[in-house]
MIDOSE-1310 file (N, C-alpha, C; in nm, 2 decimals, decimal comma, always signed):
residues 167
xxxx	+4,87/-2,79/-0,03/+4,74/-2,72/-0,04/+4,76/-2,58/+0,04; +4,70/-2,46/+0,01/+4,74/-2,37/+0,06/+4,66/-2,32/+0,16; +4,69/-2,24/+0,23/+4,56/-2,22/+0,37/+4,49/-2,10/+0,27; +4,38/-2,09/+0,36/+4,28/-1,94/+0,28/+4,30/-1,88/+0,45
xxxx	+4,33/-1,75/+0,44/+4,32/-1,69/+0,57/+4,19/-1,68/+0,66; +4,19/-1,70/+0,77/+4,06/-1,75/+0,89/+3,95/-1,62/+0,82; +3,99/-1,51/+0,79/+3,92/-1,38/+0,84/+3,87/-1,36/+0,64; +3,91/-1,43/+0,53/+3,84/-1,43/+0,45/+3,70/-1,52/+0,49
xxxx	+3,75/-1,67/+0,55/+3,62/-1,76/+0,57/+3,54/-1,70/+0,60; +3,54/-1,63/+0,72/+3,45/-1,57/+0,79/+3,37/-1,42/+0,76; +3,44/-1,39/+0,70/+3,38/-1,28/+0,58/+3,32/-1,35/+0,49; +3,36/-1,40/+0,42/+3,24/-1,48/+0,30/+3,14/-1,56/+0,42
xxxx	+3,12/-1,60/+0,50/+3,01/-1,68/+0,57/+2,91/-1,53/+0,61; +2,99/-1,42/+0,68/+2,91/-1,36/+0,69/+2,79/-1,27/+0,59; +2,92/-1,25/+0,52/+2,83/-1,20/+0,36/+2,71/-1,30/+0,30; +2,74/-1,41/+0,33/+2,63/-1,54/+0,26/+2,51/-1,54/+0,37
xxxx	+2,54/-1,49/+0,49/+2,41/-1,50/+0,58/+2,31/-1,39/+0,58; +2,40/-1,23/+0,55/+2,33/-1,16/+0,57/+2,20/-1,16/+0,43; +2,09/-1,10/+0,47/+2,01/-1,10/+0,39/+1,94/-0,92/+0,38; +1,94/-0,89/+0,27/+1,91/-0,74/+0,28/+1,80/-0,73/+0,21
xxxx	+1,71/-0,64/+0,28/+1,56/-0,61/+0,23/+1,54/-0,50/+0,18; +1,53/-0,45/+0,06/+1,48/-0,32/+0,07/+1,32/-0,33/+0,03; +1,26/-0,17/+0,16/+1,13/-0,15/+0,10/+1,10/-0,11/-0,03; +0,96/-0,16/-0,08/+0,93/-0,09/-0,25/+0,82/-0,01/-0,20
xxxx	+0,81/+0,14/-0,26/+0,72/+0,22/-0,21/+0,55/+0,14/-0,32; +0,48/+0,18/-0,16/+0,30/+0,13/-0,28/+0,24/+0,25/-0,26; +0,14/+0,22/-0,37/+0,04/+0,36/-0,37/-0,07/+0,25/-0,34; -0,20/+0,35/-0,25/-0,31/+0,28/-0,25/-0,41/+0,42/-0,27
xxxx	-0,51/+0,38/-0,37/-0,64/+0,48/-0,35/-0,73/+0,48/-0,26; -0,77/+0,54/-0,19/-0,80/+0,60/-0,11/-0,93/+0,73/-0,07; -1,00/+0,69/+0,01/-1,08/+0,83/+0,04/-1,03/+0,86/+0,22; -1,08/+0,98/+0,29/-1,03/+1,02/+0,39/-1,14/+1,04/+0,50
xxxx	-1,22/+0,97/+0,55/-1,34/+0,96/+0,67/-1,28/+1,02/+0,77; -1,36/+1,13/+0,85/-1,41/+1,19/+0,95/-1,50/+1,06/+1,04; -1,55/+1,07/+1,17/-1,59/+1,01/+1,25/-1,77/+1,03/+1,20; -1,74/+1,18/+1,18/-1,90/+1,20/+1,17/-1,93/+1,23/+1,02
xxxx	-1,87/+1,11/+0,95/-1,89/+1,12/+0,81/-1,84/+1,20/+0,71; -1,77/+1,30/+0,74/-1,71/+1,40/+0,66/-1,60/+1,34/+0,59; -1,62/+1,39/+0,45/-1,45/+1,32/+0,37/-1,38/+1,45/+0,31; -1,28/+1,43/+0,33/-1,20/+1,54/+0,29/-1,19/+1,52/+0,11
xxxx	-1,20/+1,64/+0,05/-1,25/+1,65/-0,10/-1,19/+1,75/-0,10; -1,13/+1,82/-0,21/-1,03/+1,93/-0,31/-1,14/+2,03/-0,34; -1,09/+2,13/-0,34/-1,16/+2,26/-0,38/-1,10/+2,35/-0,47; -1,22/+2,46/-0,53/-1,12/+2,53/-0,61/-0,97/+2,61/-0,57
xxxx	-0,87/+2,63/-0,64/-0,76/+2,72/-0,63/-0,69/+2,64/-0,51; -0,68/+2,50/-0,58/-0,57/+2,38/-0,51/-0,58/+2,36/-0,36; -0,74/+2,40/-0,33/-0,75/+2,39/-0,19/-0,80/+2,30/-0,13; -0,82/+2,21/+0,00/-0,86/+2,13/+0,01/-0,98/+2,16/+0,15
xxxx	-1,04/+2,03/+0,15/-1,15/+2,08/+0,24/-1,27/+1,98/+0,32; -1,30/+2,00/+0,41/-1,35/+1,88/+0,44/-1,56/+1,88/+0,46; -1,63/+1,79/+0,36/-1,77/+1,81/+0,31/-1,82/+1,67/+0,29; -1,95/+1,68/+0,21/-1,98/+1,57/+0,20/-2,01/+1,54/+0,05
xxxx	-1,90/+1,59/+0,02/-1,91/+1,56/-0,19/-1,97/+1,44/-0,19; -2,05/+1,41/-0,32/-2,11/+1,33/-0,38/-2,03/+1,31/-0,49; -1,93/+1,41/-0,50/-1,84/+1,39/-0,67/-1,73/+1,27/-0,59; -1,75/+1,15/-0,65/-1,61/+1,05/-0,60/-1,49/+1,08/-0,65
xxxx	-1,48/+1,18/-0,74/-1,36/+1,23/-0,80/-1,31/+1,30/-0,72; -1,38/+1,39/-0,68/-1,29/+1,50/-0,55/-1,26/+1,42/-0,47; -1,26/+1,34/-0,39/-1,25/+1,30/-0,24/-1,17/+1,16/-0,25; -1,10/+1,11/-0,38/-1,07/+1,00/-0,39/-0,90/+1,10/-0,40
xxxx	-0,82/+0,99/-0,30/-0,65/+1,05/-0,33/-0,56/+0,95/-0,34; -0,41/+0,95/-0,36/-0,36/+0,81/-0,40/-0,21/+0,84/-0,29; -0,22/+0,75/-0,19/-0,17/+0,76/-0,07/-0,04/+0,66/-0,09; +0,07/+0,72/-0,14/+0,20/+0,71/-0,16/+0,32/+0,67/-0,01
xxxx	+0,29/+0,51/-0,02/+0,37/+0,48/+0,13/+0,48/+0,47/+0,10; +0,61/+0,54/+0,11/+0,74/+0,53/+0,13/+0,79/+0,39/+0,14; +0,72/+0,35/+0,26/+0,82/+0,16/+0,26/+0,74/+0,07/+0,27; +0,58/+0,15/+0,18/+0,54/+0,04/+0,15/+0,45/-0,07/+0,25
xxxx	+0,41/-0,19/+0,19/+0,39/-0,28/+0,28/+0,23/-0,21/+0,37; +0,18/-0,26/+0,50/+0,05/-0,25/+0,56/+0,08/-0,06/+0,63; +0,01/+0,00/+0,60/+0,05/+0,15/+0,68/+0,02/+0,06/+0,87; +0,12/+0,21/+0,86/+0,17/+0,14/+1,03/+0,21/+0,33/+1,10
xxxx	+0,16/+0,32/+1,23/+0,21/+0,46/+1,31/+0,39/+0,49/+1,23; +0,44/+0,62/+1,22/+0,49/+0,68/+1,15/+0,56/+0,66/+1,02; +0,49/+0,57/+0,93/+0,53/+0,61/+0,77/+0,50/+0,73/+0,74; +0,61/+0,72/+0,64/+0,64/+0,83/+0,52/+0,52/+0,86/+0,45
xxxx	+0,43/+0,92/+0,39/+0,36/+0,93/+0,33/+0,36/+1,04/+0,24; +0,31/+1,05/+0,10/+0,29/+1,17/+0,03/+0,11/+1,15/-0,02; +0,02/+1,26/-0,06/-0,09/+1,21/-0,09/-0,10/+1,29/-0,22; -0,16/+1,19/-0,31/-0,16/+1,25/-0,42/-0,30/+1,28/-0,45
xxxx	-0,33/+1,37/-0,58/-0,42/+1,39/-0,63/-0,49/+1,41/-0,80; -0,51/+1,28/-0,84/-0,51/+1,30/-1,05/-0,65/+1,37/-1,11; -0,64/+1,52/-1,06/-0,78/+1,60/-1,14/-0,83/+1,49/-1,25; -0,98/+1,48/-1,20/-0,99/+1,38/-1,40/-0,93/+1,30/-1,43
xxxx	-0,85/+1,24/-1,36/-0,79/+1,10/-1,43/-0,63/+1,17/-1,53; -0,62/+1,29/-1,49/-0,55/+1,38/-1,58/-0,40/+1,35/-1,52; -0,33/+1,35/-1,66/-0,19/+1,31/-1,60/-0,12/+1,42/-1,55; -0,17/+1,52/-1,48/-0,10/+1,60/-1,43/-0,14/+1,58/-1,26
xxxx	-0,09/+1,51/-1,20/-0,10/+1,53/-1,06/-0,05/+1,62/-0,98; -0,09/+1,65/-0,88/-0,07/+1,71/-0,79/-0,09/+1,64/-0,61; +0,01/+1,72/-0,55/+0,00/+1,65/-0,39/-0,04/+1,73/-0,29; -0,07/+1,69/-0,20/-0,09/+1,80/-0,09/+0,08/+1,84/-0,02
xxxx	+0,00/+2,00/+0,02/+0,12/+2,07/+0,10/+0,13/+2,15/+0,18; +0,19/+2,17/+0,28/+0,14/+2,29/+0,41/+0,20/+2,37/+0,38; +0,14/+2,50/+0,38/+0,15/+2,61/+0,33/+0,14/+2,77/+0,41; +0,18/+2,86/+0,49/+0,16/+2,92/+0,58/+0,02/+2,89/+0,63
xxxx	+0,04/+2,79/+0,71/-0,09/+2,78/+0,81/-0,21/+2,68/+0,73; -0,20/+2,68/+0,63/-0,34/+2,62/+0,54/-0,27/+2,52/+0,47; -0,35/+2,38/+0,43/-0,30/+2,28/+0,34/-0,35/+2,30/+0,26; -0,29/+2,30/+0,14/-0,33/+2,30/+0,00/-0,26/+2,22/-0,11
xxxx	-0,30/+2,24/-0,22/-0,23/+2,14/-0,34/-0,16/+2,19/-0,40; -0,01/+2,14/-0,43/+0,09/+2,17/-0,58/+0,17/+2,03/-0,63; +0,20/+2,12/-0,74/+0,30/+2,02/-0,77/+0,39/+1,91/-0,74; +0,46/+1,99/-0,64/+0,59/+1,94/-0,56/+0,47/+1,93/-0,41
xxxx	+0,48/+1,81/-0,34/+0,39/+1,79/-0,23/+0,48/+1,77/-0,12; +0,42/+1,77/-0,01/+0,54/+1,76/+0,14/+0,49/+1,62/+0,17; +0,59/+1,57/+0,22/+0,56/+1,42/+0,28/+0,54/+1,43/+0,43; +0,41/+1,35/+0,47/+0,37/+1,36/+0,58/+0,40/+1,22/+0,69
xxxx	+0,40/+1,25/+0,76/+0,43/+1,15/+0,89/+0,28/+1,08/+0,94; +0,24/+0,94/+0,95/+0,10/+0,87/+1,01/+0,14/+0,87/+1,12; +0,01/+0,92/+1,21/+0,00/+0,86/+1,35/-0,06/+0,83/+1,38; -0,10/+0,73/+1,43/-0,17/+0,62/+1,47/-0,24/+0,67/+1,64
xxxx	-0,39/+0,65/+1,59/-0,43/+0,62/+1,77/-0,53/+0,58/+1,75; -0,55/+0,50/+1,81/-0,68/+0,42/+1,78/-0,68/+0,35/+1,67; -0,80/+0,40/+1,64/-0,83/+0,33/+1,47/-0,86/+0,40/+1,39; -0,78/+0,56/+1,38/-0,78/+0,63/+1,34/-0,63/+0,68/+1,34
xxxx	-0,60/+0,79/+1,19/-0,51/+0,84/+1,16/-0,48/+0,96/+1,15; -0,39/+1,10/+1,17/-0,34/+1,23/+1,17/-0,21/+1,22/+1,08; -0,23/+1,30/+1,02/-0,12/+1,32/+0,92/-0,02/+1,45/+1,00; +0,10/+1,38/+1,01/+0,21/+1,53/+1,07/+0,27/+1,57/+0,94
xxxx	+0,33/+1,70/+0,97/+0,38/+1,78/+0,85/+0,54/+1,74/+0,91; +0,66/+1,79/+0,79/+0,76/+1,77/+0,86/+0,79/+1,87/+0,93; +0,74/+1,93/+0,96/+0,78/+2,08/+1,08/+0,66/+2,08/+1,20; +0,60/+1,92/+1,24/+0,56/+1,88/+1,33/+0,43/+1,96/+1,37
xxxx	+0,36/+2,00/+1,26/+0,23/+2,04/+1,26/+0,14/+1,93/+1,21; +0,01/+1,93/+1,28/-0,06/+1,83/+1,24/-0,21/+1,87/+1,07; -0,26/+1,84/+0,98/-0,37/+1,87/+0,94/-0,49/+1,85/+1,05; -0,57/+1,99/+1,02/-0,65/+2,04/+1,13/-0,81/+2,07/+1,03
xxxx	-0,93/+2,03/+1,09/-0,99/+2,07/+1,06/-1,03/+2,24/+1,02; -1,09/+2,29/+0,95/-1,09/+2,42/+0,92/-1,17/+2,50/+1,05; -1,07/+2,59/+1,04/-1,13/+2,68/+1,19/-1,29/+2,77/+1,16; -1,35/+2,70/+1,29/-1,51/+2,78/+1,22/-1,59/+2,65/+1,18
xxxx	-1,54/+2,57/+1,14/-1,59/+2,45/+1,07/-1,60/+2,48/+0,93; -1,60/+2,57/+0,87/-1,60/+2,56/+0,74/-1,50/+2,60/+0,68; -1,50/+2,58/+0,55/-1,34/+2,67/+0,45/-1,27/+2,55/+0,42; -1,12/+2,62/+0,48/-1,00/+2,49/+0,40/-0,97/+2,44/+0,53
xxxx	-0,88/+2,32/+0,51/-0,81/+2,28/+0,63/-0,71/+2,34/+0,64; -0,66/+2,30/+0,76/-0,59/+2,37/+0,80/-0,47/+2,30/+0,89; -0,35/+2,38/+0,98/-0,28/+2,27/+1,07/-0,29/+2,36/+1,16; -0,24/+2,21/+1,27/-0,26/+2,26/+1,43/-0,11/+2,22/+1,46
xxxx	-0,08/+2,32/+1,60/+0,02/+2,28/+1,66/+0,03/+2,12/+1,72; -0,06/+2,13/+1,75/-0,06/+1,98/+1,82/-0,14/+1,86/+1,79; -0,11/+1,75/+1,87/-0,18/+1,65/+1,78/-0,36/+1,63/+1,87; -0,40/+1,78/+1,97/-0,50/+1,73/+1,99/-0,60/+1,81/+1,93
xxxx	-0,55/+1,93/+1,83/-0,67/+1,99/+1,74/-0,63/+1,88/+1,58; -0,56/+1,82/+1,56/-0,56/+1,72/+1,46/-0,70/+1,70/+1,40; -0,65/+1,66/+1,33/-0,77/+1,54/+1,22/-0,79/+1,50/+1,23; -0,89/+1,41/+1,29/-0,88/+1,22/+1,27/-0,91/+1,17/+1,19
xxxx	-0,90/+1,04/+1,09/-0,95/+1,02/+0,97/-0,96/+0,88/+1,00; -1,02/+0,82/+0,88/-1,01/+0,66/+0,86/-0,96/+0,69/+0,73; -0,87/+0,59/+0,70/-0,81/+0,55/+0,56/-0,90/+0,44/+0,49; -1,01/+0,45/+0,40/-1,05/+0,36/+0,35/-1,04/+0,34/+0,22
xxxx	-0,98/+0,23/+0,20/-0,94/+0,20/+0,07/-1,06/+0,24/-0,04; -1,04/+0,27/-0,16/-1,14/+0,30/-0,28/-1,13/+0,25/-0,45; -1,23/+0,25/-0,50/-1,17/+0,12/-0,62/-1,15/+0,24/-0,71; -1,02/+0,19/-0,78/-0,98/+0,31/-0,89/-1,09/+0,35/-0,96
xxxx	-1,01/+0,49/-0,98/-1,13/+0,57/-1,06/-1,16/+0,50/-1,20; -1,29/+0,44/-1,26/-1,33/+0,41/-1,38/-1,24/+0,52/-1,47; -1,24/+0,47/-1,61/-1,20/+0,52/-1,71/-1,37/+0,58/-1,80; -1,39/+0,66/-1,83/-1,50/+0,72/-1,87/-1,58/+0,59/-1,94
xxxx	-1,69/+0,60/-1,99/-1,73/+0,53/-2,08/-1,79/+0,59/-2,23; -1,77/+0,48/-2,32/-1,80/+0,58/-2,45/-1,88/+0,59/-2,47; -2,01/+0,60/-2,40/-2,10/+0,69/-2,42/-2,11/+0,80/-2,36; -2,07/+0,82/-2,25/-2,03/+0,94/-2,15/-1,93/+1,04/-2,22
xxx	-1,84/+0,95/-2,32/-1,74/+1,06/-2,35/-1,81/+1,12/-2,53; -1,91/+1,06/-2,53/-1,95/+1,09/-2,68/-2,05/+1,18/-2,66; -2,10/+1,22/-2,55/-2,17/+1,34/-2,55/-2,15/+1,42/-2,47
């Protein structure tokens, strides 16, 4: 009988133990709560903004986790945006000083504090409420002019109905 060398055994045992996970990215819909009610909602000329729309189409976004699984302090995130249910999406993206919407979106970093969340940019700026209080948002240097938000989940946007779409 012939020997098998020590260092194959032990290579095939180790290969048979390890177990490899990989994350699968999820999307979840989404709206973006302020403390004092405010939801961040899209504006014209791909801008974004923080009000108290009554349109649930503006203020609903589709929060794209990188690895997936329960959001947790610093995932990957991208946030998307489907005008109308319209297959042309668009993401958010920081932009000299202002966040706004295109095509190609920047992926932002969660931080966690509390029970609330701040989105970092990758050049370690945070989304900032609009200076003045009104306008667009904006970013801050730091994480204490930040955002704070609640992430609360939202039920996909309905598909029109055919009476709505027949007149």
């Amino acid at each position: 009988m012939k020997m098998i060398p020590r260092f194959l055994i032990t290579t095939a045992a180790l290969f048979g133990a390890l177990s490899v996970s990989v994350a699968q990215q999820t999307e979840k819909t989404v709206t973006l709560k302020t403390a004092d009610g405010k939801i961040i909602t899209t504006a014209a000329q791909g801008g974004l903004e923080l009000g108290r729309s009554q349109n649930p189409g503006r203020q609903t976004f589709t929060l794209v986790d990188s690895n997936g699984g329960d959001l947790a302090d610093g995932d990957d995130v991208k946030i998307r945006y489907n005008p109308g249910g319209s297959s042309k999406p668009n993401y958010w993206k920081s932009s000299e000083g202002k966040l706004g919407r295109s095509d190609k979106g920047d992926t932002f970093k969660l931080k966690k504090v509390e029970d609330k969340y701040l989105f970092q940019t990758s050049d370690g700026k945070f989304v900032a409420p609009p200076s003045g209080g009104s306008g667009g948002l904006t970013l801050a240097d730091s994480q204490e002019g930040a955002l704070k938000v609640e992430i609360a989940e939202a039920a996909a946007a309905a598909a029109p109905s055919a009476s709505a779409s027949a007149q």
